[in-house]
N, C-alpha and C positions, 0 to 999 in steps of 0.2 A: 347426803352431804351433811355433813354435822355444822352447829353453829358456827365454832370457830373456823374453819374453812371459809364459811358465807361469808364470815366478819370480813375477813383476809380479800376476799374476792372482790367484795364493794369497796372496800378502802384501795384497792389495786385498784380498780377502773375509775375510783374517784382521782386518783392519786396521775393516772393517766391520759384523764380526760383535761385537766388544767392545764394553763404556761406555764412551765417552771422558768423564771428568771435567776442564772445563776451569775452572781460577779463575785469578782475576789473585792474585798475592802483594801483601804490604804488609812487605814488608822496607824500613827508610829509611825508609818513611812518616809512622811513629809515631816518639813518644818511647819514651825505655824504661822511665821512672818512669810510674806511676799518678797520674791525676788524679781529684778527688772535689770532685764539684757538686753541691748541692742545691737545685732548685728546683721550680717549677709545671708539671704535665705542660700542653703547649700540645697536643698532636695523639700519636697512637701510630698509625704506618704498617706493620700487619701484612703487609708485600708480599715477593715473591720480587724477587732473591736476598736482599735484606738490607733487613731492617725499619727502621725507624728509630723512635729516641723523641725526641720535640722537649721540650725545656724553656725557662723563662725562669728565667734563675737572676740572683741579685744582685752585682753586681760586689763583690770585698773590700768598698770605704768603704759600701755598702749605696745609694748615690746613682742608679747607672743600672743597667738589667737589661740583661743580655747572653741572647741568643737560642742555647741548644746545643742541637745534637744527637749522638745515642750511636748506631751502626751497629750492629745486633746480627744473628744469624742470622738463616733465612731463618724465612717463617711456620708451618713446619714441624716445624722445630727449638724455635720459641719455645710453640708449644702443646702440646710434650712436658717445658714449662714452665709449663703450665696456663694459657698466657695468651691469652687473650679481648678484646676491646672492652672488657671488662668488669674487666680484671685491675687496668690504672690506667686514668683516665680525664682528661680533662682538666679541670684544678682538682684535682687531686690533686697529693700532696707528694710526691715518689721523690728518690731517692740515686742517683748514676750514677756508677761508680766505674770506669775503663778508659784509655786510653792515647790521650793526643790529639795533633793533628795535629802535625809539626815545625813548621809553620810558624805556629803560635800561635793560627791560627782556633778557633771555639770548636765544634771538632767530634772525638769520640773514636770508637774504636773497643772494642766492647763484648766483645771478644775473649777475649785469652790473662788473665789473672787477673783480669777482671772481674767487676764487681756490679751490681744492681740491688737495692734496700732498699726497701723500702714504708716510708711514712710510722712505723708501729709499730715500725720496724725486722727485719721480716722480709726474709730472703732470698728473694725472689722470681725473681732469675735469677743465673746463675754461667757466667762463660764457663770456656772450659778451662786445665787446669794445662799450663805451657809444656811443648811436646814430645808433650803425654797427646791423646788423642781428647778430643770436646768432651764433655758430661758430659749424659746422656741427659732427664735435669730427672724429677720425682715422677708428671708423668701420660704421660709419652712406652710406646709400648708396649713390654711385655716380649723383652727381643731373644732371638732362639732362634738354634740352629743354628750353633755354635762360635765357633770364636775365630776376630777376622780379625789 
C-alpha cells in the first residue's frame, strides 16, 4: 500500500469514527425583530427534527384568521420542556413569540429569543439567548460530565 492510500484510509476511518452533526442554518431566513401572535392552538406536531405548533391567529382589524405556524426544536428538546400532547392542546390559547419568515408568510421560528406563553401567561417554552446553547427547559435531564 503506498503512502497516500494509508493517508486516505486513516482520514476515512477517522472521518467515520465521529458524529457528524449536520443542520441546515437559517441565516437571511428570518427577520431579526420579534414577532408576537396570539391565537387558537390548531395541531402541535411533536416530530423530529423540528416540531411545529399550528395556530389560527386574527388578522390586526380582527375580520379574517390567518393560519401560523412556529418551528420549534426537535421532540426531544421540547419534552425537556415538559411538553406532551397534553402541554397545549388544540382549542387552547398560547402566545408565540419568535422571528418570522423575510418573506411575510405567517411562519416563525421558535428559536434564538423565543416564547411560547400559555394562556395564564406562563412560560412554557424559551428558545435560546443569541450566541448561548439552547436552554435545557425544567424537566430535561440533569446534564453530568463537564463542560462542553
Amino acid at each position: 500500500m503506498n503512502i497516500k492510500a494509508a493517508l486516505i484510509s486513516v482520514f476515512g476511518a477517522g472521518l467515520a469514527s465521529m458524529p457528524l452533526f449536520a443542520h441546515h442554518g437559517d441565516a437571511g431566513r428570518y427577520e431579526d425583530k420579534l414577532t408576537t401572535v396570539k391565537g387558537i392552538v390548531i395541531e402541535l406536531q411533536l416530530i423530529n427534527p423540528h416540531s411545529v405548533v399550528v395556530l389560527d391567529v386574527k388578522d390586526e382589524a380582527g375580520d379574517q384568521v390567518v393560519r401560523w405556524r412556529g418551528e420549534a426544536g426537535s421532540a426531544t428538546q421540547l419534552r425537556g420542556w415538559c411538553w406532551t400532547k397534553e402541554v397545549i392542546k388544540p382549542g387552547d390559547t398560547v402566545t408565540m413569540i419568535g422571528r418570522r419568515l423575510k418573506n411575510g408568510s405567517p411562519y416563525m421560528t421558535l428559536s434564538e429569543n423565543s416564547r411560547v406563553i400559555d394562556a395564564n401567561g406562563k412560560e412554557i417554552y424559551r428558545g435560546n439567548d443569541p450566541g448561548q446553547p439552547n436552554q435545557p427547559g425544567p424537566c430535561a435531564p440533569a446534564r453530568t460530565g463537564g463542560s462542553r
